[in-house]
VOPA-865745 format. One line per 4 residues: number of its first residue (from 1); their letters; for each residue x, y, z of C-alpha. Coordinates in steps of 0.05 Angstrom, whole numbers. Each point is the difference from the previous one (the first is absolute). Layout:
% VOPA-865745
NUM) a) X:Y:Z | ...
% end
This chain:
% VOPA-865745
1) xxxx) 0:0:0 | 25:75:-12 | -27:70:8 | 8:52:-53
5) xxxx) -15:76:14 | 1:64:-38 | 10:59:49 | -37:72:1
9) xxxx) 61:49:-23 | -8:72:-5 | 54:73:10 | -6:51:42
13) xxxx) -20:63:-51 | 45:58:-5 | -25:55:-19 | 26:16:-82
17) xxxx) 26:-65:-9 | -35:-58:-56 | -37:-48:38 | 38:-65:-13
21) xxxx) -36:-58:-39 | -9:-64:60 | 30:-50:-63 | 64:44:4
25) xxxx) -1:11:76 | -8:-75:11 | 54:-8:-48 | 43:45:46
29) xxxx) -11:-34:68 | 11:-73:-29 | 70:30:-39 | 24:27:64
33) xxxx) -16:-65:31 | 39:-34:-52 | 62:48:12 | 0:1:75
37) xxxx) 7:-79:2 | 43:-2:-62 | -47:-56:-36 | 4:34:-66
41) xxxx) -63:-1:-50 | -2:-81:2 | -69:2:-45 | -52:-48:-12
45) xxxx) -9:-62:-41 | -75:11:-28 | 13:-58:-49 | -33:-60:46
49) xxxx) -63:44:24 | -65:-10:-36 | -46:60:32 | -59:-12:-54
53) xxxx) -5:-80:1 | -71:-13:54 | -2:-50:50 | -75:-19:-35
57) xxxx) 43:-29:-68 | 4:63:-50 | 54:47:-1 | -24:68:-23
61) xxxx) 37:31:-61 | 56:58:4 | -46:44:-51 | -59:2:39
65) xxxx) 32:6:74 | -5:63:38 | 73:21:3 | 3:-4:76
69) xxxx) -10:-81:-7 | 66:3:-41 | 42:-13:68 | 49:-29:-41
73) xxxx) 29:58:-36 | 61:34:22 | -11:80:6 | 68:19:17
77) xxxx) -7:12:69 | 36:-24:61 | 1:-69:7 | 34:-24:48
81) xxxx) 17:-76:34 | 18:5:74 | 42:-38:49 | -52:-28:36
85) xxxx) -44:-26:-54 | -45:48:-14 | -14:45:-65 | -2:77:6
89) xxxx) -23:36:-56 | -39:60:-36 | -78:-31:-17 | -36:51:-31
93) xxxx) 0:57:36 | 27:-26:68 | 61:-36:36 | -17:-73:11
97) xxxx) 26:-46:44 | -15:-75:-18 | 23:-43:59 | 34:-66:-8
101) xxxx) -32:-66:9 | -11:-30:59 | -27:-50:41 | -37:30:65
105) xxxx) -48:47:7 | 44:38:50 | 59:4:-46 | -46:16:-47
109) xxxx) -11:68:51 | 85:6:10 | 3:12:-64 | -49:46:-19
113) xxxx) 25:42:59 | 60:-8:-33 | -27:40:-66 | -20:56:50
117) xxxx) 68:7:24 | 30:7:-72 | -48:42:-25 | 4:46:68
121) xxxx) 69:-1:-10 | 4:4:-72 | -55:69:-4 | 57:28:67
125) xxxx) 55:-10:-55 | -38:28:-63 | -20:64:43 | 75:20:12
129) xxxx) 16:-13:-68 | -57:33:-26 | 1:60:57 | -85:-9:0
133) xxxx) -32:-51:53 | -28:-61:-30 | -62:-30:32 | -6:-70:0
137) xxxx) -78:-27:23 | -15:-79:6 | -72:15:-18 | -42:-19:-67
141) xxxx) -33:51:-19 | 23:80:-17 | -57:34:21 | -21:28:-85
145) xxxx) -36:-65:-19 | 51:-50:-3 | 29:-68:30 | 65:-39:0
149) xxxx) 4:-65:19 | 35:-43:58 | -4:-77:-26 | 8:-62:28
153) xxxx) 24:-61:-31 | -8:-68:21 | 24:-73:-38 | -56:-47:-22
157) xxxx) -2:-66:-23 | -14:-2:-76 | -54:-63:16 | -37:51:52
161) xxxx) -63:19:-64 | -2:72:-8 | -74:4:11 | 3:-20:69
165) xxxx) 53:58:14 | -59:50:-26 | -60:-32:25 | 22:-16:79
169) xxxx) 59:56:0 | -25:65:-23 | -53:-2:63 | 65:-7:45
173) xxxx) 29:65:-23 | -58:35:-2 | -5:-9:74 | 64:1:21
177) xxxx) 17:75:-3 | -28:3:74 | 65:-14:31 | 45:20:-65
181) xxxx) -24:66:-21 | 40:59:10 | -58:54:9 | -23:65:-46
185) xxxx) -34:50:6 | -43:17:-49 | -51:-54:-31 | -8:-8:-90
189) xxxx) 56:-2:-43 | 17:72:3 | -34:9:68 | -61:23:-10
193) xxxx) -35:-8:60 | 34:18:70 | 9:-48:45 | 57:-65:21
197) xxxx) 5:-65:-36 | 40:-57:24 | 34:-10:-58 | 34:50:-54
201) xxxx) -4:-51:-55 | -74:-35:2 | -34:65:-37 | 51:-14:-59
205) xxxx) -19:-66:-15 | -60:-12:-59 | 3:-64:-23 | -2:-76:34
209) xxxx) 51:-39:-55 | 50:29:-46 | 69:18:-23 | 5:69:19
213) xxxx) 35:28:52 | -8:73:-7 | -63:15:-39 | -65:-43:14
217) xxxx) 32:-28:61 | -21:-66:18 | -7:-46:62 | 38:-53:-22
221) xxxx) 55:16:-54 | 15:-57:-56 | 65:6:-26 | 38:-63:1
225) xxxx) 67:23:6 | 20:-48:54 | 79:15:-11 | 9:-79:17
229) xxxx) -12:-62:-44 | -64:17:-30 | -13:-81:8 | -2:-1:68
233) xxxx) -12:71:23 | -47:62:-3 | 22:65:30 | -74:34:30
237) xxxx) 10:70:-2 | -42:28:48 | -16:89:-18 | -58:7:55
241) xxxx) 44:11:67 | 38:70:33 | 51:22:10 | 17:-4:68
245) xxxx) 55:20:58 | -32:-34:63 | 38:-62:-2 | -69:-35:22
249) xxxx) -33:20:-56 | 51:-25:-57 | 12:-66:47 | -83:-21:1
253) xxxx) 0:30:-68 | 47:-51:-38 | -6:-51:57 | -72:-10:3
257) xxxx) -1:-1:-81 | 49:-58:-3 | -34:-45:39 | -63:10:-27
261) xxxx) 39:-15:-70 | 24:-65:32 | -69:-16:13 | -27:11:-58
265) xxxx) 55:-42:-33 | -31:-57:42 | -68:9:-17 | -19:28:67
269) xxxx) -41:60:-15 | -60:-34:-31 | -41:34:55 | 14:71:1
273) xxxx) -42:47:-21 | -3:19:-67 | -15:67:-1 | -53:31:-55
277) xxxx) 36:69:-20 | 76:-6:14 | 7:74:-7 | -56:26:23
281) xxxx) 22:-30:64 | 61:34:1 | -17:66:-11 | -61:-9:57
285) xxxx) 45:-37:50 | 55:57:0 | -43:54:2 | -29:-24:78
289) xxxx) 48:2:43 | -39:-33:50 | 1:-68:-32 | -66:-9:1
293) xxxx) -20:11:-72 | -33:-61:-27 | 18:-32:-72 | -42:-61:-41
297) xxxx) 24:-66:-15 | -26:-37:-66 | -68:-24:37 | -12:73:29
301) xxxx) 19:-11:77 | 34:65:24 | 70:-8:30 | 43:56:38
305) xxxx) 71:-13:-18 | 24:-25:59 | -46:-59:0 | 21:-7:-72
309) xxxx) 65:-3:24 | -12:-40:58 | -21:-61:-56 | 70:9:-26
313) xxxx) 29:-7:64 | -34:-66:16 | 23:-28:-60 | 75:14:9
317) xxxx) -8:-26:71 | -16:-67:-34 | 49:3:-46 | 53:9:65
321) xxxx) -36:-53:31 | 14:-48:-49 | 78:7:14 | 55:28:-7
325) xxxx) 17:24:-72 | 60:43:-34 | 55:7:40 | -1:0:75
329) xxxx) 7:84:1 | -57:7:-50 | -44:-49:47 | 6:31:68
333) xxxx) -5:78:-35 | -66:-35:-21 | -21:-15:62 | 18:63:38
337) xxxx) -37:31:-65 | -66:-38:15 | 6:29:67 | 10:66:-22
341) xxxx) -50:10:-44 | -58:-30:44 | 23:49:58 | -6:63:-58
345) xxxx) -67:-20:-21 | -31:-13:71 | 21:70:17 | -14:45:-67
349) xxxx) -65:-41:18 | -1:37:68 | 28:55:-12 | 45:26:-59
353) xxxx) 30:58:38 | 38:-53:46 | 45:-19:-54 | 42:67:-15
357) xxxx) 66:-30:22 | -8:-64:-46 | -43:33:-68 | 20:53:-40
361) xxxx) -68:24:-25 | -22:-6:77 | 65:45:24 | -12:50:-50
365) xxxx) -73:6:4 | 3:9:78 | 54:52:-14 | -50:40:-42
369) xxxx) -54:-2:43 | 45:33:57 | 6:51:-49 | -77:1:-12
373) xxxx) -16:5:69 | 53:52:25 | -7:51:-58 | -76:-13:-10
377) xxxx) 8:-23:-73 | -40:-40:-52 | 34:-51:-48 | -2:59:-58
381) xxxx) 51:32:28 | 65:8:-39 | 39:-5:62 | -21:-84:9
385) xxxx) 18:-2:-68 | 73:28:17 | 3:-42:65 | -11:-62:-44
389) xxxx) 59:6:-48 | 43:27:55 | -10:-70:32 | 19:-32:-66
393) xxxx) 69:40:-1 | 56:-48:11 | 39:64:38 | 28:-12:79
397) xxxx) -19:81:7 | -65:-3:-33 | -35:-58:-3 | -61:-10:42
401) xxxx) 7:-76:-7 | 74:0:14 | -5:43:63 | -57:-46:36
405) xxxx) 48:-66:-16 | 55:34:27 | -50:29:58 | -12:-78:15
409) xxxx) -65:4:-11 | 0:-49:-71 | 21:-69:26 | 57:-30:-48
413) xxxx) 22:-73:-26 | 76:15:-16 | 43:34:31 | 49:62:-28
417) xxxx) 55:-50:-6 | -37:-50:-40 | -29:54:-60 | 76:32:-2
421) xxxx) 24:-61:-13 | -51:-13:-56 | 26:64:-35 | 59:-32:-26
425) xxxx) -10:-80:12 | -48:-46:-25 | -40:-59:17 | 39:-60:10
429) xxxx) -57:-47:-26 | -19:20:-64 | 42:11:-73 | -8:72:32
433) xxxx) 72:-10:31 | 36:-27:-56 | -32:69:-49 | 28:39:68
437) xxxx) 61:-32:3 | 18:2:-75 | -8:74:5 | 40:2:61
441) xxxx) 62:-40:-26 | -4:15:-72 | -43:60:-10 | 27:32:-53
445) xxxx) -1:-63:-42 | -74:-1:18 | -28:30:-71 | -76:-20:17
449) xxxx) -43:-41:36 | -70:-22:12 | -37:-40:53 | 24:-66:-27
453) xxxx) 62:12:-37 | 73:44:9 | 36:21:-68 | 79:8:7
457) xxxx) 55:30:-36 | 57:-57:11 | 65:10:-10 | 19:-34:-60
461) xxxx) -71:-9:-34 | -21:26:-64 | -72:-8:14 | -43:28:68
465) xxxx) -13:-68:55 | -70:-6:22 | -4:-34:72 | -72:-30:-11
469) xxxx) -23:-2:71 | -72:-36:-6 | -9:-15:65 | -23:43:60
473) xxxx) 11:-37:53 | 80:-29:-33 | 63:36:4 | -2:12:67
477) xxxx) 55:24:54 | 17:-64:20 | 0:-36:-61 | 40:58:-43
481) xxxx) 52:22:37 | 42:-60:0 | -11:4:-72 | 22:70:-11
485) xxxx) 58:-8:50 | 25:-61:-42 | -13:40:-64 | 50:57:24
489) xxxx) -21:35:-72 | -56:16:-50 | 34:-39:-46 | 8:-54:38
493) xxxx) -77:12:34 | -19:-10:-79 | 46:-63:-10 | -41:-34:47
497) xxx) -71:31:-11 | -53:-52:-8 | -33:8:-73
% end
C-alpha cells in the first residue's frame, strides 16, 4: 500500500511583482529539493505505465482522453527519485509526494509524515532562494472551485472480479470519511452554502465508476495500472480520501481500507450493505457533522454511516478470526486496528466533539467553533474560511494544526525520531529499499525509474540497463544487500541481474 499527495502551494504577494504561475513555483521547491540533497534531476521512466487501460477490460484511446488522464507524459518538470523510496515531483500545478510501498498501515503514516517534512523543508529552502515566503497547505481544495487529490493505493489479487470491488466497496468509502476527513468550511464545490463539512473532497466527486481522476470524479477509480505482474496483481487506486496530518486519521484511513480489501478478497462482504446512491451519500454524510444523517441501501432501509461502517467492521473481525494471515506485523496491526476503529465509532456515536485529539475534521471543526462562540460569528464569515487553510499550512509558526500537535493536544503514532528517519531511508520490506538504495550508492547512474523498474547508465554499456523489479513485496533489505555488497559495482550488479 502507498499514499500519494499533491500539496496546496501558494507566495506571499509583493506588491509590483508578477504573480508566479503554481506549475513554475512547484517546479522551484522540488529543484531546490533536488540541489539541497544533491540527487540531481534522476527523471522518470513513463515507458511501463498504462494510465488509460480500465480495470473493466477496455483501455480508452490517447485521441479521445482528457489530457489530465495522460499521467504518462513527461512535462519537463522536476522529477525527482529519493533516498528513501519515494517520488517527488511537479503534478500539474502542485508538488507531490508519492510515498513508497509498504507493508503496515502505520508505516504507511511514517511515511507520509515523511512527505510533510520534505515539503516543509523544501517550501523553507525555496523561500530564501526565492526571497518571497512559500506556503505549503496539506489540504484538497483551494478555496476558487477546485480539488487536488490525496490517493491511496492498495495491491489486489488479479482473481478478486472487479465487480465485487464496486458493488461491496464503494459503500465503504462513502462512509468512511467520518474518522478520515480533514474538515472545510464551506459546503458545494465552490462553497456555496456556509457551513462545515467533514470532508473537503466528498462535494467533488460526481460519478460511482470510472477512469477519471480529476474531472467526473468517481467512487471507485478503474485504472488497472497495478505496477506488478498484471497476472497476478491489480493496483486499486483509491481518489475518495483526505489529506490528512493527525496521524489517527491517515492510520484508520489506509488501515481500515486494507482489511476490508482482505475481506473482500475472501468473499467476506456478501452482507454489507449495498448502498442505492454511492454519491449522494457522500455528499449528505459530510455535510452533518453529527453523524446522524441517514443514507439508503439497494432495498431502501436508511443507514447512518457509522452503522454502515459498523457491518464492515464485523466482517474484518471474521476475517481476523479466522487466523493469522500476512506476516506476523501485518496481523497484530490488524488486530489493534479492529480495536481502534470500534472505540472511534462507539464515540462519534456519542459524541463527535470527544475525538479532537484523534480526527482531523473533529480538531479542526472544534477549533472553529471556539472561534464561533468567542467572536459571535456565523459560518459565512471569511475569517473561518482563513482559519481553515491556516490549519492546512505545513508552517511550525503558522499552522493551526501544527501548533495543537506540538501543544499535545493531537495524540501521535510515531515518534520525531521515526519520521526523520523516513526522510532519507526507506522501508526495509518492500523493492522500496533497493529503488532507495540504488539512488543512494549509485545515484548519478540512476537515469530513471518507475515503481517496478530502475534504468542505469553502466560503465562500460552501450545501451541503458533496466532493473525490472516486478515484485512489491521482493528486493527487500535483507535479501539485497548481500547482493549489492558482493556486487561491489554497477557493472558487476548487472553481470549478475536476473533476466
Amino acid at each position: 500500500m502507498g499514499i500519494e499527495t499533491e500539496y496546496g502551494i501558494s507566495i506571499d504577494p509583493v506588491s509590483g511583482e508578477e504573480p508566479i504561475h503554481p506549475m513554475v513555483l512547484s517546479n522551484v521547491v522540488v529543484r531546490t529539493w533536488a540541489e539541497t540533497t544533491q540527487l540531481g534531476q534522476s527523471g522518470w521512466d513513463y515507458s511501463t505505465e498504462s494510465p488509460l487501460r480500465d480495470q473493466r477490460g477496455t483501455e480508452l484511446r490517447r485521441v479521445s482522453a482528457h489530457p489530465d488522464l495522460l499521467t504518462d507524459v513527461d512535462a519537463g518538470m522536476a522529477n525527482l527519485v529519493l533516498t528513501n523510496g519515494a517520488r517527488f515531483y511537479v503534478d500539474h500545478a502542485h508538488p507531490e509526494f508519492s510515498g513508497p510501498e509498504v507493508t503496515t498501515a502505520l508505516d504507511a503514516v511514517v511515511w507520509d509524515r515523511a512527505g510533510d517534512a520534505i515539503l516543509t523543508r523544501a517550501a523553507q529552502l525555496a523561500s530564501e532562494t526565492t526571497g518571497r515566503r512559500i506556503r505549503i497547505h496539506k489540504n484538497n481544495v483551494d478555496g476558487k472551485g477546485a480539488s487536488y487529490g490525496t490517493h491511496e493505493n492498495y495491491l489486489l489479487e488479479r482473481g478478486t472480479p472487479f465487480h465485487r470491488v464496486v458493488r461491496q466497496f464503494s459503500g465503504f468509502l462513502a462512509t468512511r470519511q467520518v474518522f478520515t476527513g480533514s474538515g472545510r468550511v464551506g459546503i458545494g464545490q465552490q462553497s456555496e452554502q456556509a457551513g462545515f463539512q467533514i470532508t473537503q473532497r466528498a462535494d467533488y466527486f460526481e460519478a460511482e465508476v470510472g477512469l477519471e481522476t480529476t474531472l467526473n470524479r468517481p467512487v471507485i477509480n478503474t485504472r488497472d495500472e497495478p505496477h506488478a505482474d498484471p497476472r497476478r496483481h491489480r493496483r486499486l487506486h483509491v481518489i475518495t480520501g483526505d489529506a490528512t496530518q493527525a496521524e489517527w486519521s491517515t492510520w484508520l484511513k489506509v488501515g481500515t481500507a486494507a482489511l476490508v480489501l482482505r475481506a473482500l478478497e475472501a468473499n467476506l462482504l456478501t452482507e454489507v450493505p449495498v448502498l442505492a446512491r454511492p454519491v449522494e451519500a457522500m455528499h449528505r454524510i459530510s455535510h452533518d457533522p453529527s453523524c446522524r444523517a441517514t443514507v439508503a441501501d439497494e432495498q431502501g432501509r436508511d443507514w447512518t454511516a457509522i452503522a454502515v461502517q459498523r457491518c464492515y467492521l464485523e466482517a474484518c473481525r471474521r476475517l481476523c478470526g479466522r487466523g493469522p494471515f500476512g506476516t506476523d506485523a501485518q496481523y497484530q496491526e490488524a488486530l489493534r486496528l479492529l480495536e481502534a476503529w470500534q472505540d472511534v465509532l462507539d464515540r462519534l456515536e456519542q459524541d463527535p466533539l470527544g475525538l479532537a485529539d484523534r480526527l482531523e475534521w473533529v480538531a479542526k471543526w472544534r477549533l472553529l467553533r471556539s472561534y464561533l462562540d468567542r467572536d459571535g460569528l456565523d459560518w459565512s464569515h471569511p475569517k473561518l474560511a482563513m482559519i481553515d487553510l491556516q490549519f492546512s499550512e505545513l508552517d511550525e509558526r503558522r499552522g493551526l494544526f501544527t501548533a495543537l500537535e506540538r501543544k499535545g493536544r493531537i495524540e501521535r503514532l510515531t515518534t520525531p525520531e521515526q519520521v526523520a528517519a523516513a526522510v532519507t531511508d526507506a522501508p526495509s520490506d518492500t523493492r522500496a529499499w533497493l529503488r532507495g538504495e540504488l539512488m543512494r550508492r549509485h545515484g548519478s547512474a540512476v537515469m530513471a525509474a518507475s515503481w517496478d523498474s530502475v534504468v542505469l547508465d553502466v560503465p562500460g554499456r552501450t545501451a541503458l540497463q533496466r532493473l525490472e523489479m516486478m515484485d512489491p513485496l521482493g528486493f527487500t533489505r535483507d535479501r539485497m544487500t548481500p547482493v549489492l555488497d558482493a556486487a561491489g559495482s554497477l557493472t558487476q550488479l548487472i553481470a549478475t541481474w536476473p533476466s
